[in-house]
PDB file of N, CA, C and O in Angstrom, chain B, residues numbered from 101:
ATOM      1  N   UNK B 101      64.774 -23.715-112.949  1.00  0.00           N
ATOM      2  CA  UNK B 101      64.954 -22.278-112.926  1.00  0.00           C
ATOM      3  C   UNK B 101      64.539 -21.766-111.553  1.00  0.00           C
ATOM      4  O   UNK B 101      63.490 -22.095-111.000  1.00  0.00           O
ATOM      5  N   UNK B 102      65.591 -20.803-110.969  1.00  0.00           N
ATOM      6  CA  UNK B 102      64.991 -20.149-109.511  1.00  0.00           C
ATOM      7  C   UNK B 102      63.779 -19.270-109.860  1.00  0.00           C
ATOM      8  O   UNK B 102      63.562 -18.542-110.829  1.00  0.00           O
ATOM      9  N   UNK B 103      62.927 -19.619-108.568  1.00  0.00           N
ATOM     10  CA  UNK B 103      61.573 -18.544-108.447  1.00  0.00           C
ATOM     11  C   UNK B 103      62.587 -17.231-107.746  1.00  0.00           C
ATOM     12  O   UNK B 103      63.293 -17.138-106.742  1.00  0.00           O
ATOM     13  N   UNK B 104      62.288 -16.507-108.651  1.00  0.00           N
ATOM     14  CA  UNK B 104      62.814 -15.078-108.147  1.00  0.00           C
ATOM     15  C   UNK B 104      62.086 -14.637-107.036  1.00  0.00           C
ATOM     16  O   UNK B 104      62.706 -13.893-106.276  1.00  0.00           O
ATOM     17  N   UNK B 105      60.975 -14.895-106.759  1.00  0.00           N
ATOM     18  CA  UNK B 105      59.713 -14.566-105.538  1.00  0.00           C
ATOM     19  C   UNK B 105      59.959 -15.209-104.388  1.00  0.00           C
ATOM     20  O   UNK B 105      59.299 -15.029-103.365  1.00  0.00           O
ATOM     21  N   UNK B 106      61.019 -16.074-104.501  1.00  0.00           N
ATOM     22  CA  UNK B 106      61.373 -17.137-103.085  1.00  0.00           C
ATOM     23  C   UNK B 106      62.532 -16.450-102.582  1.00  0.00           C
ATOM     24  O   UNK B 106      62.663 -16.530-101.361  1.00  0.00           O
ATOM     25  N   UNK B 107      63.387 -15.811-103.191  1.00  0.00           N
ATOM     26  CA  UNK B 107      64.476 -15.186-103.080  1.00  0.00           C
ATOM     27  C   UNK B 107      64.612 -14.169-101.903  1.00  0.00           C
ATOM     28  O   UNK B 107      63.986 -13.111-101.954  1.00  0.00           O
ATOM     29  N   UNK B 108      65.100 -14.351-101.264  1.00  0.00           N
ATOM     30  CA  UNK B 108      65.219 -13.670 -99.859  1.00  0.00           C
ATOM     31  C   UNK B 108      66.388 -12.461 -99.810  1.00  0.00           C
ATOM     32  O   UNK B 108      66.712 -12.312 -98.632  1.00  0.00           O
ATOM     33  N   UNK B 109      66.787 -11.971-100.283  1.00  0.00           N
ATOM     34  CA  UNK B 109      67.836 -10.758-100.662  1.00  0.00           C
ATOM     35  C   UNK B 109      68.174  -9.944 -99.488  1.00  0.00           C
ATOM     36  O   UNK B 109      67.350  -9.189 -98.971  1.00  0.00           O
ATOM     37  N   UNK B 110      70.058 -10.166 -98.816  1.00  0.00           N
ATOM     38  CA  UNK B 110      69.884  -9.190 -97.628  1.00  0.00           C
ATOM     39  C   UNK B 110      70.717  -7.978 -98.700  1.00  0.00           C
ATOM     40  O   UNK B 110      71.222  -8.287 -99.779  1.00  0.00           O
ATOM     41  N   UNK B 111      70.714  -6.717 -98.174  1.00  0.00           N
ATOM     42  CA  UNK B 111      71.084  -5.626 -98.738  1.00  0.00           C
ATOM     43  C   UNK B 111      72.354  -4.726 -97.920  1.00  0.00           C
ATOM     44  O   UNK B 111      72.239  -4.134 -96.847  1.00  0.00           O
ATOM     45  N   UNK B 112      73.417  -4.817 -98.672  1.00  0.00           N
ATOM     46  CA  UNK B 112      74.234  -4.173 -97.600  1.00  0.00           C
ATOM     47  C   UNK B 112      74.179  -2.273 -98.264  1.00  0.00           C
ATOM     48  O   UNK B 112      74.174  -1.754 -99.380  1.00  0.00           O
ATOM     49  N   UNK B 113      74.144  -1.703 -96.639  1.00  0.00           N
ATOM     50  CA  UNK B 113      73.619   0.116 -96.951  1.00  0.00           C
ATOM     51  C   UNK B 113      74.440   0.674 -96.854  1.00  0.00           C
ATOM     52  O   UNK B 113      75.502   0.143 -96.527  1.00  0.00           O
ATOM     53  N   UNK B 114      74.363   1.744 -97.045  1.00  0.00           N
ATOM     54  CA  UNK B 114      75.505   3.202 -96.469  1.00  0.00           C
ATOM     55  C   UNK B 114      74.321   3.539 -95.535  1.00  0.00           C
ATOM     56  O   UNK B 114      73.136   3.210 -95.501  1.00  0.00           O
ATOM     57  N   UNK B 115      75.130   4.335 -94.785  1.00  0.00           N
ATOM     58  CA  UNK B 115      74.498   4.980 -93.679  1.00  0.00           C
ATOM     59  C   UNK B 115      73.265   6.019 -93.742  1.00  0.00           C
ATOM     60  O   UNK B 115      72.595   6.454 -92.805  1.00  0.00           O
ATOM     61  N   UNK B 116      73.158   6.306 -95.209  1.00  0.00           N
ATOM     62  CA  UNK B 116      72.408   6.982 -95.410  1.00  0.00           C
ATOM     63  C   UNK B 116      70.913   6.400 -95.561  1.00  0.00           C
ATOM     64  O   UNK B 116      69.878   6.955 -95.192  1.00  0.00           O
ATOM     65  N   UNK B 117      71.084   4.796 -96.370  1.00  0.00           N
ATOM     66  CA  UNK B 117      70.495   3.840 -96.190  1.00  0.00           C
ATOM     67  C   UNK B 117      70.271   3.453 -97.743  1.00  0.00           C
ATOM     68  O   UNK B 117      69.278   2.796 -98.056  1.00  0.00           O
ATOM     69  N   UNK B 118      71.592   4.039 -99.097  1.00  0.00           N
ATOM     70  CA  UNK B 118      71.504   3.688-100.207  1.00  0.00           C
ATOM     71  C   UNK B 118      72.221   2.142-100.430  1.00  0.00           C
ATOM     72  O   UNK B 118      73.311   1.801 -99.969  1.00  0.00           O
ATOM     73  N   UNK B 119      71.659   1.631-100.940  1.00  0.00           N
ATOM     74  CA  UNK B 119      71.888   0.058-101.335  1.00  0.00           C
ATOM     75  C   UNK B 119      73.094  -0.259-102.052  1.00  0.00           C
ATOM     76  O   UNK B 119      72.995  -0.106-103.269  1.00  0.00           O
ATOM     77  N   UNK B 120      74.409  -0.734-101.548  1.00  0.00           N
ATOM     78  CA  UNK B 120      75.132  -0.867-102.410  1.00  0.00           C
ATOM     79  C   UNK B 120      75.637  -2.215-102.952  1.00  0.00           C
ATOM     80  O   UNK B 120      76.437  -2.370-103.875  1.00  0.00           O
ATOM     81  N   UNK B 121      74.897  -3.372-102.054  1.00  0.00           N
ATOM     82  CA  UNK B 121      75.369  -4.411-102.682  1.00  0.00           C
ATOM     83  C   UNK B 121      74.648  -5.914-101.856  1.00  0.00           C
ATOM     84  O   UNK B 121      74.331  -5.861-100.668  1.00  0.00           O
ATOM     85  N   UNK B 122      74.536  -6.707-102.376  1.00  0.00           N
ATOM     86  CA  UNK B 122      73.518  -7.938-102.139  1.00  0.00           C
ATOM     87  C   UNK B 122      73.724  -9.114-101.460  1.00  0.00           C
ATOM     88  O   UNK B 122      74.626  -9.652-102.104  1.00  0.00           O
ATOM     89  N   UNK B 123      73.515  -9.632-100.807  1.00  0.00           N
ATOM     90  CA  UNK B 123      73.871 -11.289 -99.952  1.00  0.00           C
ATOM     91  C   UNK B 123      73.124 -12.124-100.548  1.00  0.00           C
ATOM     92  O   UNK B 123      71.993 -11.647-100.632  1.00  0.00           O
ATOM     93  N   UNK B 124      73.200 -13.256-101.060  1.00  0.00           N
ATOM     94  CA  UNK B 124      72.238 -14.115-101.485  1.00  0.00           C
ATOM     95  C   UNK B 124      73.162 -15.686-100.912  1.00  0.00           C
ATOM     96  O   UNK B 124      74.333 -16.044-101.040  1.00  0.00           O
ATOM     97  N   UNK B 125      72.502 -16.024-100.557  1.00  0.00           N
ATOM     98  CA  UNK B 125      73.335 -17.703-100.707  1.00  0.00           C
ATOM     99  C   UNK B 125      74.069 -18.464-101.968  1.00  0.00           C
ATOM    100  O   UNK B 125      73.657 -18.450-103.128  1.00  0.00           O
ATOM    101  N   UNK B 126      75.006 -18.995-101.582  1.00  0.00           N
ATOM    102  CA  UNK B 126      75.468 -19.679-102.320  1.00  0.00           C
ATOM    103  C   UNK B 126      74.814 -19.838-103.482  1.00  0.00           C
ATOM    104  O   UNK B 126      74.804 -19.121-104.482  1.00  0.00           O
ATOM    105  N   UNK B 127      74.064 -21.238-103.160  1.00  0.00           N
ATOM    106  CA  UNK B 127      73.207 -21.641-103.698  1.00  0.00           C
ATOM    107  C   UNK B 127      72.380 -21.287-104.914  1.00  0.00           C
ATOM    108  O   UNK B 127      72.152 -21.832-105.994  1.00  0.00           O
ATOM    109  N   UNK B 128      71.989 -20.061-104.267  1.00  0.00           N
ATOM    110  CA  UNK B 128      71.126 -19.137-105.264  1.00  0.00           C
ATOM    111  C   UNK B 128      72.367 -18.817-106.847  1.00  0.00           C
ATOM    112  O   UNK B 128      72.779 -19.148-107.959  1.00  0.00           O
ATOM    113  N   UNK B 129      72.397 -17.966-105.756  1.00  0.00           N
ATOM    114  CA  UNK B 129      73.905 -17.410-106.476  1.00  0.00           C
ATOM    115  C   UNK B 129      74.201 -18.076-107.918  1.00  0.00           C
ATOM    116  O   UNK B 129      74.313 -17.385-108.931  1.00  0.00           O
ATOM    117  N   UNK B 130      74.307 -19.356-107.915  1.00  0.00           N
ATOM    118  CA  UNK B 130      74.792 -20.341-108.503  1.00  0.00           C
ATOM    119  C   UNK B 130      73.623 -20.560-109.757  1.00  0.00           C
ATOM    120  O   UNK B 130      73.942 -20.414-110.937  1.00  0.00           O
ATOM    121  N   UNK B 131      72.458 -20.869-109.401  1.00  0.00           N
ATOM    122  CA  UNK B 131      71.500 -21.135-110.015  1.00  0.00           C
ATOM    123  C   UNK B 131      71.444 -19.790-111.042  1.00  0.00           C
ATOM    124  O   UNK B 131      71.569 -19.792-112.266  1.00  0.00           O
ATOM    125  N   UNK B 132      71.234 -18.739-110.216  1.00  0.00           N
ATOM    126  CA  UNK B 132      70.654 -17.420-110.991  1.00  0.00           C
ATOM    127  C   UNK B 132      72.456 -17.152-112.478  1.00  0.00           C
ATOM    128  O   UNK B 132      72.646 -16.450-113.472  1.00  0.00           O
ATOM    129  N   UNK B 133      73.071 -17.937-111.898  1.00  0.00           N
ATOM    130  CA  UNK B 133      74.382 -17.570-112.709  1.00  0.00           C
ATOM    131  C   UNK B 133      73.820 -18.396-114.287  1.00  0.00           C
ATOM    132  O   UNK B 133      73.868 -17.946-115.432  1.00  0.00           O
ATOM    133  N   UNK B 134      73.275 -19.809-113.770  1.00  0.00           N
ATOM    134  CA  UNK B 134      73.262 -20.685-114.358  1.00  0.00           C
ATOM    135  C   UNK B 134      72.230 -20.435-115.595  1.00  0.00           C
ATOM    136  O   UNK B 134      72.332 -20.614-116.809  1.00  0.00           O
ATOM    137  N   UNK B 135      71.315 -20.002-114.854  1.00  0.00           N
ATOM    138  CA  UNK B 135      69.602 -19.154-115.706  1.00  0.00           C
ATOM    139  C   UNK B 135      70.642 -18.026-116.605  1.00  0.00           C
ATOM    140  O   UNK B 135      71.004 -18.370-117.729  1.00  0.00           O
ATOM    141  N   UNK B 136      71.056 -16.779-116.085  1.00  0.00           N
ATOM    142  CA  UNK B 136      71.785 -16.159-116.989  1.00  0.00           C
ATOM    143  C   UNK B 136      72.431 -16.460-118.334  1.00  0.00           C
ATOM    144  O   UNK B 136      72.327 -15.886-119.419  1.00  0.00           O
ATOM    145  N   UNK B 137      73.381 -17.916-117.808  1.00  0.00           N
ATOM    146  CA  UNK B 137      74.294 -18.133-119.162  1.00  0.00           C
ATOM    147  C   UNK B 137      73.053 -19.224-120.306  1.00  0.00           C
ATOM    148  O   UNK B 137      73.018 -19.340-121.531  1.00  0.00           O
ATOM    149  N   UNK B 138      72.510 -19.616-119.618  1.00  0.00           N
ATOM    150  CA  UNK B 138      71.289 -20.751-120.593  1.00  0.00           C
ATOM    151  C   UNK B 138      70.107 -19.508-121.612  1.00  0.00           C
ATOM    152  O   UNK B 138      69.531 -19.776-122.666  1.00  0.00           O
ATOM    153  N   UNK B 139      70.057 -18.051-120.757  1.00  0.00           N
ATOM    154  CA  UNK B 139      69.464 -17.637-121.808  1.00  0.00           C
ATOM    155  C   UNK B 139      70.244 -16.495-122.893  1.00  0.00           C
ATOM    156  O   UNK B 139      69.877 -15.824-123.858  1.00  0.00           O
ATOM    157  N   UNK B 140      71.337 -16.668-122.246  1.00  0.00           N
ATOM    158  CA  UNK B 140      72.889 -15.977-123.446  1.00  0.00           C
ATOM    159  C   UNK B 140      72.589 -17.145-124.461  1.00  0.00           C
ATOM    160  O   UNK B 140      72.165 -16.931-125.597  1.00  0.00           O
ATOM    161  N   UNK B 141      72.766 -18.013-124.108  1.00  0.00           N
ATOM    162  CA  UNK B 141      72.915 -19.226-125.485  1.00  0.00           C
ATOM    163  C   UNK B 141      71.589 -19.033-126.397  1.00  0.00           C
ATOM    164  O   UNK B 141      71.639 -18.908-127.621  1.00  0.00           O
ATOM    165  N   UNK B 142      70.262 -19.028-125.545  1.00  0.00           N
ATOM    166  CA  UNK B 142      69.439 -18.769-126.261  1.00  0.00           C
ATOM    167  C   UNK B 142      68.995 -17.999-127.157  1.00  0.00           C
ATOM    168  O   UNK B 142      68.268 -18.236-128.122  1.00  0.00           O
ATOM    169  N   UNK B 143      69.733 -16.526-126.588  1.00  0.00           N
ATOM    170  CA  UNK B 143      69.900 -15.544-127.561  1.00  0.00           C
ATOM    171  C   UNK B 143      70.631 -15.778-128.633  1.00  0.00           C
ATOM    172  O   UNK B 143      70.089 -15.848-129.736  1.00  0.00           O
ATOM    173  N   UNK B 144      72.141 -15.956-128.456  1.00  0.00           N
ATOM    174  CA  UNK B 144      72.897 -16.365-129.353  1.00  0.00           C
ATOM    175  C   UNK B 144      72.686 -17.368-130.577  1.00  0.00           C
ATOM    176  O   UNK B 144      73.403 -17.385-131.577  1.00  0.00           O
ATOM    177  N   UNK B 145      71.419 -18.331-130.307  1.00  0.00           N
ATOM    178  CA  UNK B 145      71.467 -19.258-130.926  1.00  0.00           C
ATOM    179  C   UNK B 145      69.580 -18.717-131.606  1.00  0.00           C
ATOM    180  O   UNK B 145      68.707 -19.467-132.044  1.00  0.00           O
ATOM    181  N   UNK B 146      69.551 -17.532-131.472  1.00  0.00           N
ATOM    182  CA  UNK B 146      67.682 -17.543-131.792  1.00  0.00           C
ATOM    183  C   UNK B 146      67.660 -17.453-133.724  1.00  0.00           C
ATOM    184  O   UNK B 146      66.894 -17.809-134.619  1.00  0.00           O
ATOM    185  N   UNK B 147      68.788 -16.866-133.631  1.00  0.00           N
ATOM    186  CA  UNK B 147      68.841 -16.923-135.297  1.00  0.00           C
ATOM    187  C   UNK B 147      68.732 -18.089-136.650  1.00  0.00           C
ATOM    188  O   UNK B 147      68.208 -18.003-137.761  1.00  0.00           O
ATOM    189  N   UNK B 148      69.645 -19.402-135.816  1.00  0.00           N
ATOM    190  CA  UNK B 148      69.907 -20.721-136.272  1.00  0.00           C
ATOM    191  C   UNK B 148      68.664 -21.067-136.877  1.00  0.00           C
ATOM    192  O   UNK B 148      67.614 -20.675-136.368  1.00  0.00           O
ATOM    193  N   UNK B 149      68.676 -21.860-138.061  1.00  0.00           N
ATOM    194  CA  UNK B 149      67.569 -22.622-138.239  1.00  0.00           C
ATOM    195  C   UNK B 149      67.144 -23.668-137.922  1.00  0.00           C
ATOM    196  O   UNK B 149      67.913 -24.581-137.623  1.00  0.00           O
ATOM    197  N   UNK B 150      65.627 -23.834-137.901  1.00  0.00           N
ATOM    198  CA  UNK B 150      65.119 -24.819-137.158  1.00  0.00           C
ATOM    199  C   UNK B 150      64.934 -25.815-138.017  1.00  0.00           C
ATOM    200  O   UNK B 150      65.054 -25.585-139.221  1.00  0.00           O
ATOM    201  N   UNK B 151      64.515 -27.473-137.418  1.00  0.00           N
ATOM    202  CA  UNK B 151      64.274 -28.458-138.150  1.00  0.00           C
ATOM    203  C   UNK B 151      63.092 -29.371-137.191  1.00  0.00           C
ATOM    204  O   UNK B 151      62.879 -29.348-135.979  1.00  0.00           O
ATOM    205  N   UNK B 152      62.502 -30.096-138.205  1.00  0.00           N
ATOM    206  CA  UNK B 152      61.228 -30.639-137.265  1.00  0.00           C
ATOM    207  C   UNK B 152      61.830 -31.735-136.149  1.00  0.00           C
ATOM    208  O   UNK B 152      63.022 -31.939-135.915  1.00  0.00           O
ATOM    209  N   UNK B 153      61.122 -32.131-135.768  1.00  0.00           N
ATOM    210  CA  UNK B 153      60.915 -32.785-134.714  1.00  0.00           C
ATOM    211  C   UNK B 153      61.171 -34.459-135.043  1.00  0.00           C
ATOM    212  O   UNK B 153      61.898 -35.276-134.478  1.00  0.00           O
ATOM    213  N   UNK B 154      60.474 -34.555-135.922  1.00  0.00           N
ATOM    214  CA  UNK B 154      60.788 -35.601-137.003  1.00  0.00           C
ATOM    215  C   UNK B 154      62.375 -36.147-137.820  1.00  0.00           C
ATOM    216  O   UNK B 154      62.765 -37.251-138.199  1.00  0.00           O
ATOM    217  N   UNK B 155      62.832 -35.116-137.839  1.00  0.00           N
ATOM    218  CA  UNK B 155      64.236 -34.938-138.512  1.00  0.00           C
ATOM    219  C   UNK B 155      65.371 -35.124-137.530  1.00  0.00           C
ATOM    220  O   UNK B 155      66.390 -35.807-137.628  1.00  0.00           O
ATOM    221  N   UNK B 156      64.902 -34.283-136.488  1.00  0.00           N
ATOM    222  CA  UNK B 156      65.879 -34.354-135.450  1.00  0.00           C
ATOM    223  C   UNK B 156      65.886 -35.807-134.772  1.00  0.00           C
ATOM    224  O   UNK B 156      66.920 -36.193-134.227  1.00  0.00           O
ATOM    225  N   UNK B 157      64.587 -36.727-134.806  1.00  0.00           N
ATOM    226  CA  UNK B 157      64.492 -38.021-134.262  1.00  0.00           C
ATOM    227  C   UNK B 157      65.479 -38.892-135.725  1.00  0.00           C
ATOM    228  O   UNK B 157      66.312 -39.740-135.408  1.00  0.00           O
ATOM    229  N   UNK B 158      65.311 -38.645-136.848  1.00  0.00           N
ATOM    230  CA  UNK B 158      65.951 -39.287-137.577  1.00  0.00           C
ATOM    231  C   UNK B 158      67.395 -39.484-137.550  1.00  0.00           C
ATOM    232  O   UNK B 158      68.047 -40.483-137.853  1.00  0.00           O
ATOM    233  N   UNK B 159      67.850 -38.099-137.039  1.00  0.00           N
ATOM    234  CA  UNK B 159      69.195 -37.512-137.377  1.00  0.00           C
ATOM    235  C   UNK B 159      70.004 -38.643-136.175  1.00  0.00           C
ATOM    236  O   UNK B 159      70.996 -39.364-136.286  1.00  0.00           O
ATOM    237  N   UNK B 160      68.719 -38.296-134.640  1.00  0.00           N
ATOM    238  CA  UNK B 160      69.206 -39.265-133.595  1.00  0.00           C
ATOM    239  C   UNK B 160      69.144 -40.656-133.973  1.00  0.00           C
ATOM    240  O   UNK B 160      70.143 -41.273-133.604  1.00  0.00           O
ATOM    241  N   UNK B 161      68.238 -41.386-134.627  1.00  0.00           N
ATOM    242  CA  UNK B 161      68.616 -42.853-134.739  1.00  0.00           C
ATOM    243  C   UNK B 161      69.688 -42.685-135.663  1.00  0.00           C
ATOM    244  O   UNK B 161      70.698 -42.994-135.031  1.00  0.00           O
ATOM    245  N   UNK B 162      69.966 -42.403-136.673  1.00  0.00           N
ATOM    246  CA  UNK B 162      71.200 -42.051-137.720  1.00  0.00           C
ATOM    247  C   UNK B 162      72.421 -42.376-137.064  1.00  0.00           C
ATOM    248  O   UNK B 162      72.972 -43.451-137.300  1.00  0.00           O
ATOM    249  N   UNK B 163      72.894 -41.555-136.267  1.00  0.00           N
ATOM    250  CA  UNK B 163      73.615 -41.487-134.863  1.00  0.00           C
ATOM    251  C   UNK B 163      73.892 -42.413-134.022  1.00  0.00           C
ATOM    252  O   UNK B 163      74.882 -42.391-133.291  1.00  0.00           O
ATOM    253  N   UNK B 164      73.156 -43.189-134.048  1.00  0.00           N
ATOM    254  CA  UNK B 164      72.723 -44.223-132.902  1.00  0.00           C
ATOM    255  C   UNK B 164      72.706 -43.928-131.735  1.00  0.00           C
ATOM    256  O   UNK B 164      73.084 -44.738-130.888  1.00  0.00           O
ATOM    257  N   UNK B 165      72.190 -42.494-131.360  1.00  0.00           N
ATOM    258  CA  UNK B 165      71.876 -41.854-130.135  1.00  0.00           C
ATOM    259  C   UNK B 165      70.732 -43.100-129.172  1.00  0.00           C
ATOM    260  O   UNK B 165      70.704 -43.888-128.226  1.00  0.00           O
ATOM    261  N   UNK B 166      69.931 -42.505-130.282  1.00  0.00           N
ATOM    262  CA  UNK B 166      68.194 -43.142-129.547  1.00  0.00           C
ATOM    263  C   UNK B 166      68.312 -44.730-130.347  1.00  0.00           C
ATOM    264  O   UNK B 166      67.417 -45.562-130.201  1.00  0.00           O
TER     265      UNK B 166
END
């Protein structure tokens, strides 16, 4: 997850000196997109029910994941 505190933000102004829009790198860009959609899912998915920890290891050997 990006440190928002590392984030270096240039700001493009009006002349007046109101802020209308942001430069960030690529990079960033990308990440902060990435953080966005991972905690949409999280939301989306906060309702689902849960199962132990235990179950879910079962379910994986079951599977033949693990």
């Amino acid at each position: 997850m990006l440190d928002l505190k590392q984030l270096k933000p240039q700001y493009i102004t009006t002349d007046s000196g109101e802020k209308t829009a942001i430069v960030l790198p690529l990079t960033e860009f990308r990440e902060l997109l990435e953080d966005i959609e991972d905690l949409a899912i999280v939301a989306e998915r906060r309702d689902e029910p849960t199962i132990s920890h235990k179950e879910l290891v079962g379910e994986l050997k079951r599977d033949g994941l693990i």
